[in-house]
C-alpha positions in Angstrom: 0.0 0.0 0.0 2.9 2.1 0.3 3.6 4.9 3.4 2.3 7.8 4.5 4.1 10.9 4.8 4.0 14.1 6.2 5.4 18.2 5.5 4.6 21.7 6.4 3.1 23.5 3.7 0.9 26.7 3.1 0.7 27.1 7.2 -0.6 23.6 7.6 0.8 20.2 8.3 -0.2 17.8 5.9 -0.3 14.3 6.3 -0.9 12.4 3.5 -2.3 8.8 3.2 -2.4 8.1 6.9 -3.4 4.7 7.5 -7.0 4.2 9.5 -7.4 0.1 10.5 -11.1 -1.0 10.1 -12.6 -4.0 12.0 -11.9 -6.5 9.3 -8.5 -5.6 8.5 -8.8 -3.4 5.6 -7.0 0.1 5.9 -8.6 3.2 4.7 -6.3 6.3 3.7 -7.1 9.4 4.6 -5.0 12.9 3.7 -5.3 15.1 7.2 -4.5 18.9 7.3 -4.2 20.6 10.6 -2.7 23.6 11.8 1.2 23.3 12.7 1.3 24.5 16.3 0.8 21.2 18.3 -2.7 21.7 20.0 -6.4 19.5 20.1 -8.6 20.9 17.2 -12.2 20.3 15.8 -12.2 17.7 13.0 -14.2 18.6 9.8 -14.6 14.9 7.9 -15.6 13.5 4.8 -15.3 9.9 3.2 -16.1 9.0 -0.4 -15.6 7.7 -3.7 -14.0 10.7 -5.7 -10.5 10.0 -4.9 -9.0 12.2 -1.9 -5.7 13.4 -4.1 -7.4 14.5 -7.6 -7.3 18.0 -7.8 -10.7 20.0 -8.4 -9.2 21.7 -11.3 -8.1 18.3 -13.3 -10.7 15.8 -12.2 -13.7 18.4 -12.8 -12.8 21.1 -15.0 -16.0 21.9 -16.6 -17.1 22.8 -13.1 -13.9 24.3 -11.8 -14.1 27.1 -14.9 -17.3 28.5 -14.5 -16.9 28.5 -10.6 -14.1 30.3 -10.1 -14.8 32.6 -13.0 -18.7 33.6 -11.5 -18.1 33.3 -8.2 -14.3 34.8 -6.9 -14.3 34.5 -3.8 -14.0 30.9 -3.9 -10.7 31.5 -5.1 -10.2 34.2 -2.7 -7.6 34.0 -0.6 -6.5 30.1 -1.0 -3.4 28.8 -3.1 -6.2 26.6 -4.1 -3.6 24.0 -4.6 -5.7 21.0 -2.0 -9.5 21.7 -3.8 -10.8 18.5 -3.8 -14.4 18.1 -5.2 -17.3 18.8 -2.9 -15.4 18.9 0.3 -13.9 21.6 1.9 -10.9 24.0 1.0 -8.6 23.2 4.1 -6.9 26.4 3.4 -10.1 28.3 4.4 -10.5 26.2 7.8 -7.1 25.1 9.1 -5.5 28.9 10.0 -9.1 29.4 12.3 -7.8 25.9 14.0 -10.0 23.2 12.4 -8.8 19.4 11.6 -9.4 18.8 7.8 -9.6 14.8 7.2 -10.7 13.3 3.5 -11.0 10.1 3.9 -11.0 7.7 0.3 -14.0 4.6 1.1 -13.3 1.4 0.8 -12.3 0.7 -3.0 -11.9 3.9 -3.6 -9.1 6.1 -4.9 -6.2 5.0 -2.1 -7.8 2.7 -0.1 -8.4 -1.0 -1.4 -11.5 -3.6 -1.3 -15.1 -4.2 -2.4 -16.5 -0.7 -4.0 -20.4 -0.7 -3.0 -21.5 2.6 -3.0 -23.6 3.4 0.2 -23.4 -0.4 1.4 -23.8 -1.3 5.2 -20.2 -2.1 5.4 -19.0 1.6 3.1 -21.4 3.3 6.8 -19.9 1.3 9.0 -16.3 2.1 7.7 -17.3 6.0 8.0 -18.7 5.3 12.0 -15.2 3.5 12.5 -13.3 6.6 10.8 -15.0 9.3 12.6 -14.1 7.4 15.9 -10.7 7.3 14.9 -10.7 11.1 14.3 -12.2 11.7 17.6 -9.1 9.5 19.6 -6.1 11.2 17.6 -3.4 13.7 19.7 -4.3 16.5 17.6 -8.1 15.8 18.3 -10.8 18.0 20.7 -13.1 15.1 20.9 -15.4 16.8 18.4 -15.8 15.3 14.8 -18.1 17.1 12.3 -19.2 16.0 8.7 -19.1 18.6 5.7 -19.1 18.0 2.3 -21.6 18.0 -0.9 -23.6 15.3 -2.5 -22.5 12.0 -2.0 -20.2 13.4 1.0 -23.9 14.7 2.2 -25.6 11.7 1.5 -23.7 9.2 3.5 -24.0 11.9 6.7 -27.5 10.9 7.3 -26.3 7.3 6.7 -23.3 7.3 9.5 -25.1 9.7 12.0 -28.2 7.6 12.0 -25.6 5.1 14.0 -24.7 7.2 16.6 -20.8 7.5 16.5 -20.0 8.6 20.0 -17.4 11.6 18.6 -19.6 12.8 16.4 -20.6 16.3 17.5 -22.6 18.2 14.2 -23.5 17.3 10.5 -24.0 19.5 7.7 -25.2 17.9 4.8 -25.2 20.0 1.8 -27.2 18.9 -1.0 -27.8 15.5 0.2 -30.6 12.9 -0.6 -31.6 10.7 2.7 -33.5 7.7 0.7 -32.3 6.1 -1.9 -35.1 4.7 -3.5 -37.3 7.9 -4.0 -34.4 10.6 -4.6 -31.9 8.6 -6.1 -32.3 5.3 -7.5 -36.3 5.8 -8.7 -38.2 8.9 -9.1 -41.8 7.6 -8.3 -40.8 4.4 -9.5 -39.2 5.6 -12.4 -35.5 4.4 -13.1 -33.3 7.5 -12.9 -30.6 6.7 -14.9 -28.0 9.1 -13.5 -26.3 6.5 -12.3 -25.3 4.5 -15.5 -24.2 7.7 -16.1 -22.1 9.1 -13.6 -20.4 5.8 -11.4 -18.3 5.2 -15.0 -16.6 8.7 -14.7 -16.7 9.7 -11.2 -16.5 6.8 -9.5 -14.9 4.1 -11.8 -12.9 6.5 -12.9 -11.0 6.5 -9.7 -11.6 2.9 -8.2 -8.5 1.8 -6.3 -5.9 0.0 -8.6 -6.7 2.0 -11.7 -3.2 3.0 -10.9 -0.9 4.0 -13.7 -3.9 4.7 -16.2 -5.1 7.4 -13.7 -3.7 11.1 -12.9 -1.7 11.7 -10.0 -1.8 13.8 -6.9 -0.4 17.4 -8.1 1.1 18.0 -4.6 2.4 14.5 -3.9 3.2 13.1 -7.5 0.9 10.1 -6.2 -1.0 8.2 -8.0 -4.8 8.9 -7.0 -6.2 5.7 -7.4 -3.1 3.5 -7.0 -0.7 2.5 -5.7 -1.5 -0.7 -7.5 -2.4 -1.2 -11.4 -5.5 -3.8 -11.9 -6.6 -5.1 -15.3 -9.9 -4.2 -16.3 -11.2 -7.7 -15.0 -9.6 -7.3 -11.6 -11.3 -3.5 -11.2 -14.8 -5.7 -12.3 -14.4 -7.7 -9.4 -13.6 -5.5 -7.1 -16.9 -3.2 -7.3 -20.5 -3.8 -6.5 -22.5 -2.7 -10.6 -24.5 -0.3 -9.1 -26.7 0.6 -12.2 -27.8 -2.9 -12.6 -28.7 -3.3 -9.1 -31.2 -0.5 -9.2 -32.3 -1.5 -12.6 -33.0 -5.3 -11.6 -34.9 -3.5 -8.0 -37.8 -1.6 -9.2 -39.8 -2.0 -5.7 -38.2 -0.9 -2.3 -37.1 -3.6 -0.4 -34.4 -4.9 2.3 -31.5 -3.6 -0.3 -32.5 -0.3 -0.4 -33.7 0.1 3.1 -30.1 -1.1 4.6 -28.9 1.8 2.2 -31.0 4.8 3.3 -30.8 5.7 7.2 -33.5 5.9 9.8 -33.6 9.8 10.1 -35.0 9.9 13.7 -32.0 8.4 14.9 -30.0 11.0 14.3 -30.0 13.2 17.9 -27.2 15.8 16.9 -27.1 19.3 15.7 -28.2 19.5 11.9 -27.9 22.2 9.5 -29.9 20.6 6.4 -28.5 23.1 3.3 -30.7 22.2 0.0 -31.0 23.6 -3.2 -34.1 24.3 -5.0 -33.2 22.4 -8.1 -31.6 19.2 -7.6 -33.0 16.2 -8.6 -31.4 13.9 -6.7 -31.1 16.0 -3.6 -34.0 18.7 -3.0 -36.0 16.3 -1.2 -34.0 14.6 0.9 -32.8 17.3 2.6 -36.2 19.0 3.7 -37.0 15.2 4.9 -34.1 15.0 6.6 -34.7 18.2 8.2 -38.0 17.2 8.9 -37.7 14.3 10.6 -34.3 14.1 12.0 -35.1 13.5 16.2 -32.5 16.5 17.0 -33.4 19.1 19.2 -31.4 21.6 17.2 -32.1 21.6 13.6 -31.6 24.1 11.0 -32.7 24.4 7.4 -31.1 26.5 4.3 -32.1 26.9 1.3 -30.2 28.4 -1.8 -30.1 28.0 -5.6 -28.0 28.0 -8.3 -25.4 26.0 -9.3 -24.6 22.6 -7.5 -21.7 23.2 -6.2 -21.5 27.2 -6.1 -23.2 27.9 -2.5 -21.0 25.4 -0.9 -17.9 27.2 -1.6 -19.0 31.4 -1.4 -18.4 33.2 1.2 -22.2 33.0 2.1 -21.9 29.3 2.2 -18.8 28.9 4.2 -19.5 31.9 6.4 -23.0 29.8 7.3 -21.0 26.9 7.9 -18.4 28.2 10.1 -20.6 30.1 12.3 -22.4 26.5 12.7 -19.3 24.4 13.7 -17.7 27.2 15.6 -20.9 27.2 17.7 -21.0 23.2 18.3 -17.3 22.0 17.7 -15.4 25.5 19.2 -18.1 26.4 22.0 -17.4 29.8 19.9 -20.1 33.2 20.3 -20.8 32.8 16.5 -24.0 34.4 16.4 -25.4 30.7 16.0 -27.8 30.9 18.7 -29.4 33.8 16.8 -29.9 31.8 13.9 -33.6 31.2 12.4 -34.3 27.5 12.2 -35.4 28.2 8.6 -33.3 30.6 5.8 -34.8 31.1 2.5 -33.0 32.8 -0.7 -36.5 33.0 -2.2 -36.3 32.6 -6.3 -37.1 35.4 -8.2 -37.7 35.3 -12.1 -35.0 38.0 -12.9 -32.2 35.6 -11.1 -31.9 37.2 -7.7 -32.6 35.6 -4.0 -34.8 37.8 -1.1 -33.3 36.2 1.7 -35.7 35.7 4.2 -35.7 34.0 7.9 -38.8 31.8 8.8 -39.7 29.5 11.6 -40.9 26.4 10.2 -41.3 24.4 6.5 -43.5 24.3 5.6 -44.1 27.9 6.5 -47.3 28.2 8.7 -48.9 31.0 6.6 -49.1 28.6 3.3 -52.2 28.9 1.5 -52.8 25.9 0.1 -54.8 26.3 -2.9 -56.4 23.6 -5.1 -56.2 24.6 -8.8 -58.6 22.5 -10.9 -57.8 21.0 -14.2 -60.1 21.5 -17.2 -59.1 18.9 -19.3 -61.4 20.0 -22.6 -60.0 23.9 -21.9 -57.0 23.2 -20.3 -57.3 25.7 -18.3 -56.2 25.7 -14.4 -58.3 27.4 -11.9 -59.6 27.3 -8.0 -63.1 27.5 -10.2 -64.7 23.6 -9.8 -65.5 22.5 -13.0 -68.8 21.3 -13.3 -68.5 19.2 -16.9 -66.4 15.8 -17.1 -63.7 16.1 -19.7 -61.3 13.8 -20.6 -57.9 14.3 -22.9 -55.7 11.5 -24.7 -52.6 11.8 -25.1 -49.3 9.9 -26.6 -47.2 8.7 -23.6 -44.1 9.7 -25.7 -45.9 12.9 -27.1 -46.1 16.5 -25.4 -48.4 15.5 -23.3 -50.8 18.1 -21.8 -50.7 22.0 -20.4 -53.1 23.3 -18.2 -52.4 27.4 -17.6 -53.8 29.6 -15.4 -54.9 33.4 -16.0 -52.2 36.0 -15.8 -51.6 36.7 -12.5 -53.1 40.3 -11.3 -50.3 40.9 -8.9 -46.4 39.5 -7.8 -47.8 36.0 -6.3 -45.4 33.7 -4.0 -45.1 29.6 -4.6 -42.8 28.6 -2.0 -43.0 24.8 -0.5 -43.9 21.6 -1.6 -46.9 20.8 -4.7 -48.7 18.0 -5.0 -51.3 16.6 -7.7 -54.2 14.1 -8.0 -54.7 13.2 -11.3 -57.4 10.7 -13.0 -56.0 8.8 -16.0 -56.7 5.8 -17.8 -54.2 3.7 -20.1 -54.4 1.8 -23.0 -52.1 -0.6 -21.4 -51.0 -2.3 -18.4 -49.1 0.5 -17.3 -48.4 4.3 -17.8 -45.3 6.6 -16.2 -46.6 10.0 -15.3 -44.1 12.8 -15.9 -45.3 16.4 -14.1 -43.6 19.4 -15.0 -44.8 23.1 -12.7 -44.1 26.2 -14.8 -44.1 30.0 -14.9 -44.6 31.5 -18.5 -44.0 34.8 -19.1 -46.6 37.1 -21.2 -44.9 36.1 -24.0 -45.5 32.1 -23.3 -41.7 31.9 -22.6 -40.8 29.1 -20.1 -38.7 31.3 -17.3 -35.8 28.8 -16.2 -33.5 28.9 -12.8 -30.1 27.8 -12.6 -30.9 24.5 -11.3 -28.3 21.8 -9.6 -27.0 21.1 -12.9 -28.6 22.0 -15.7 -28.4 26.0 -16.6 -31.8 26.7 -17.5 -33.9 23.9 -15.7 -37.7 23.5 -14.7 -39.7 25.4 -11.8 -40.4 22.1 -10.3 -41.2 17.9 -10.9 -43.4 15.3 -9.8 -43.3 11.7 -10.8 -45.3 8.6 -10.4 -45.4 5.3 -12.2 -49.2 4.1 -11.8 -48.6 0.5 -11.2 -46.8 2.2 -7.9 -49.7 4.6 -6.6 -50.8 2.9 -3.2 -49.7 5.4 -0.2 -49.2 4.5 3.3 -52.0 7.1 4.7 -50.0 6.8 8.2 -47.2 9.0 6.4 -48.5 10.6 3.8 -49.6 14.3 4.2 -51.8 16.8 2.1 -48.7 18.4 0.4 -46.6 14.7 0.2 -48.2 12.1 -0.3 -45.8 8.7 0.7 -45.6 5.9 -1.9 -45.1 2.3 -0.5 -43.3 1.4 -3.9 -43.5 -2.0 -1.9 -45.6 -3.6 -5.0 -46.6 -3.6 -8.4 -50.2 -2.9 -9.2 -51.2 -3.2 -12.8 -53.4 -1.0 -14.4 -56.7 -2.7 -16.5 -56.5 -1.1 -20.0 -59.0 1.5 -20.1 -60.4 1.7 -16.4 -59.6 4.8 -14.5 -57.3 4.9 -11.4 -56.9 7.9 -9.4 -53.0 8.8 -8.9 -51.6 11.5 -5.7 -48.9 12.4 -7.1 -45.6 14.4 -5.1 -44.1 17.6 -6.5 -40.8 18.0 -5.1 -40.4 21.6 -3.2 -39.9 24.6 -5.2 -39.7 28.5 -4.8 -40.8 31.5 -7.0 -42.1 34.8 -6.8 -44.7 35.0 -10.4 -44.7 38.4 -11.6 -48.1 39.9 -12.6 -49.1 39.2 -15.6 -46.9 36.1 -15.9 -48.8 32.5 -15.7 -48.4 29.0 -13.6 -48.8 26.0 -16.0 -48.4 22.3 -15.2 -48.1 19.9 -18.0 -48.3 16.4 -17.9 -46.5 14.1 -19.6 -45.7 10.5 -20.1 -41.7 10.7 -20.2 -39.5 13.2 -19.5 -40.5 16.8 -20.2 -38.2 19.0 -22.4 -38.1 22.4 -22.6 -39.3 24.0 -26.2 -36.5 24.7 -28.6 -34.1 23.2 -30.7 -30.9 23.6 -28.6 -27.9 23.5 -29.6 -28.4 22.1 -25.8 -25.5 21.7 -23.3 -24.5 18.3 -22.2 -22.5 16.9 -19.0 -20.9 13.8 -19.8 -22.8 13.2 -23.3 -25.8 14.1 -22.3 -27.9 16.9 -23.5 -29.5 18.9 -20.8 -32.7 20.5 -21.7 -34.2 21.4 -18.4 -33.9 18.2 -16.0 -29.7 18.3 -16.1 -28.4 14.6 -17.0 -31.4 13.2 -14.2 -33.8 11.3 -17.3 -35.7 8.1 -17.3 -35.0 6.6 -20.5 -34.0 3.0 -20.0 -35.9 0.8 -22.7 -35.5 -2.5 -20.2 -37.2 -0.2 -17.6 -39.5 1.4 -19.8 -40.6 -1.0 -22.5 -42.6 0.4 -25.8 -45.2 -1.9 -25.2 -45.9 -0.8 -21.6 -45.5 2.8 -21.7 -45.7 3.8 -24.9 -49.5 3.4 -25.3 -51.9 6.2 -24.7 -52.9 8.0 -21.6 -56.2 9.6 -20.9 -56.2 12.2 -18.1 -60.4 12.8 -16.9 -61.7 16.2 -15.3 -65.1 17.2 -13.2 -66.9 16.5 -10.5 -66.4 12.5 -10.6 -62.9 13.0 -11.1 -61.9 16.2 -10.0 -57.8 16.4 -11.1 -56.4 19.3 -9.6 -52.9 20.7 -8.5 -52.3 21.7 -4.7 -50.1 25.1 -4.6 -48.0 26.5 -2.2 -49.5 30.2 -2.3 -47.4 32.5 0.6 -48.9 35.7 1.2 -46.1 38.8 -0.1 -47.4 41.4 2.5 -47.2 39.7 5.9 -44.0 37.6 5.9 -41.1 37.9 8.9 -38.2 40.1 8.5 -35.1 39.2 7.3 
């Protein structure tokens, strides 16, 4: 495995590839960065798949470009030579006396074994790092967890366990259940993962050795020392995508993956982003229905990865670990247990602090559908209507009137839709929109994609039984715990979730919904941009596409949606007054 080593660099002591023992005899490496004067310090943690030693700038360059370009003060002040992707800058935390430890998982960049992303064993390796953290010399006792994504992800994971040196978690963009938010959308396969495990996670699997990059500050291999052949690497790692492609219904696999939230009795800061669909939801559930006393939620747009590394973001993070992990007056205990950064259509944030999500003044407003008009109104419709359309089409648009004055959407949507298929099954795709007065789709700066949707909602219909024990007005919960098929032509009645979303509407602008039967793309002709091949038009590189999970012959028949009294399709909105909301 080779040694670690250590030097004193950039005002830090760096220790690379320090050796951490797990219970069965595998040894993780972890890079640690600590301040040089001999002393007991905070530890900020992560441990992942990306590789500890490749360099922002080389392993994500598409990302590091616009970043520091639109945003400078991530550059600010840092050499920038130890950016790692979506975990801290140590340079930015070490001279105010923080710990910074990146630990590589098991399989992963310098540490060998079985890769299996989010596996049992991948948590229990992270409980078993973060109590070696908490032991060390140049340890206070206090371990927190920071870090984006998948580094988010697996917080909720290891801090559902309890590690006893684990004093605060801040998952940033994180999803907390990996069927619903990551695996399947309402059923759906999201194929992100085919997608991204080749080239960020394969990419870097331990023993691609010699035909990977090296560490630019140790000359290192990342994902060495060892060279595998292509058929050793195969063996080595669990094939994600097929195991979420051959699991279309929750069960013991997925459960074991995704943590038991009301475990988790520590301090929380829950940061999401509006637009991420892998991660929106799970962290306002997480937030919701973590067991901690002292719980905090953010929410931000933008990019992905932007928030995370501003000076708003790391200033919001600092002042939360120097409260819990320094004992530090950081203004912390003047926090709101809820910030907004409200979206407006013109790109800007109104920053706003609230008490509760969803926020208590919500008027929740039922919008009918008129399926012969398609118009969307609080007006019941008194005439049944039905609509076909082709699941692979356009589907269907239902607008409202031009809004007579600036109106607020901000929390969760939901829908109950009537529909009827021509076969056994049908996927329901549903798309919230603002248009402008010219019919113009107005687009955010979502998670990934640069002009993506308001908001989404998905539900296969063989998959629409709830558990009414969990499931609330503004969420219903799927069971996804069976497949019930639909009889061609009879009508089912489907609740389906719309994933949170924020926007003020202009006056004179409009609120559409359409419905469709496979993913939703924006009008136009592109040229659209891609991330890793794939063309982004609205929805980032999250689609549902597979043939082997969406056969022709299942969902590519015809979908009638029904409106009116007996079946009275509607969408629930988050209306929030604009005149009587707290001060900043």
């Amino acid at each position: 495995m080779g040694s670690h080593s250590s030097e004193v660099r950039d005002g830090m002591r760096i220790d690379w590839d320090v050796p951490i023992p797990m219970d069965d005899g595998v040894v993780l490496r972890a890079d640690v960065f600590r301040p040089v004067a001999e002393g007991r310090h905070p530890v900020i943690m992560t441990h992942g798949p990306y590789a500890k030693g490749l360099a922002f700038q080389e392993g994500y360059p598409g990302m590091w470009g616009p970043l520091s370009a639109k945003y400078p003060d991530v550059t600010a002040g840092s050499s920038n030579r130890y950016q790692n992707w979506e975990t801290v800058d140590p340079e930015k935390w070490v001279p105010e006396g923080y710990v910074c430890v990146r630990v590589d998982s098991r399989g992963a960049g310098r540490s060998p074994g079985l890769l299996d992303i989010f596996s049992p064993r991948e948590t229990r390796d992270y409980y078993e790092c973060v109590e070696w953290a908490g032991t060390q010399p140049w340890s206070n006792g206090k371990v927190g967890l920071l870090g984006i994504s998948y580094y988010a992800m697996n917080q909720w994971q290891v801090a559902a366990l309890r590690p006893p040196h684990l004093a605060a978690i801040c998952p940033w963009e994180g999803a907390s259940d990996l069927y619903r938010e990551f695996a399947r959308h309402g059923g759906i396969l999201n194929t992100f993962t085919s997608v991204w495990f080749p080239v960020q996670v394969a990419a870097v699997q331990h023993g691609v050795g010699e035909r990977g990059v090296r560490n630019p500050n140790t000359g290192a291999l990342v994902a060495g020392p060892a060279t595998l052949s292509d058929e050793e690497l195969a063996g080595r790692r669990a094939d994600a995508a097929a195991e979420l492609l051959s699991r279309p219904v929750e069960d013991g696999w997925y459960r074991e993956r995704s943590p038991e939230l009301e475990k988790i009795d520590l301090p929380v800061l829950s940061a999401v982003n509006w637009a991420h669909h892998l991660h929106t939801r799970g962290g306002f559930e997480g937030y919701a229905r973590v067991g901690s006393a002292d719980k905090w939620l953010e929410v931000h747009g933008n990019e992905h990865f932007a928030e995370f590394y501003t000076d708003y973001g790391v200033g919001l993070q600092k002042r939360f670990f120097g409260h819990f992990l320094k004992e530090e007056d950081t203004g912390w205990n003047r926090q709101p247990p809820v910030q907004l950064n409200v979206r407006h259509v013109d790109g800007t944030f109104e920053q706003r602090a609230e008490q509760e999500w969803p926020l208590a003044r919500t008027q929740w407003t039922e919008l009918d559908l008129d399926a012969g008009t398609r118009a969307m109104s609080e007006k019941a419709h008194t005439v049944e209507e039905r609509a076909d359309f082709a699941a692979t089409g356009e589907g269907l648009t239902f607008t409202t009137e031009p809004f007579a004055e600036d109106t607020e959407i901000t929390g969760p949507a939901a829908a109950r839709i009537y529909i009827a298929s021509t076969t056994t099954d049908a996927d329901l795709f549903l798309t919230l929109r603002v248009l402008d007065p010219d019919g113009k789709d107005v687009t955010f700066v979502s998670g990934l994609d640069p002009a993506g949707v308001v908001a989404m909602g998905w539900l296969r219909a063989s998959h629409r039984a709830t558990d009414l024990g969990r499931s609330l007005p503004y969420r219903p919960w799927h069971t996804h715990d069976r497949v019930q098929p639909l009889t061609p032509g009879a009508v089912v009645a489907l609740d389906i979730e719309i994933w949170p979303t924020s926007v003020v509407v202009p006056a004179g602008y409009r609120l559409a919904l359409t419905v469709t039967g496979r993913d939703f793309e924006l009008p136009g002709t592109g040229p659209w941009p891609q991330v890793y091949g794939v063309p982004m038009k609205g929805h980032g590189i999250f689609l549902h596409n597979d043939p082997d999970d969406r056969p022709d012959e299942v969902f590519g028949g015809t979908t009638t949606l029904f409106t009116g009294p007996a079946h009275p399709s509607h969408l629930l909105v988050p209306f929030v007054p604009r005149s009587a909301h707290p001060a900043s």
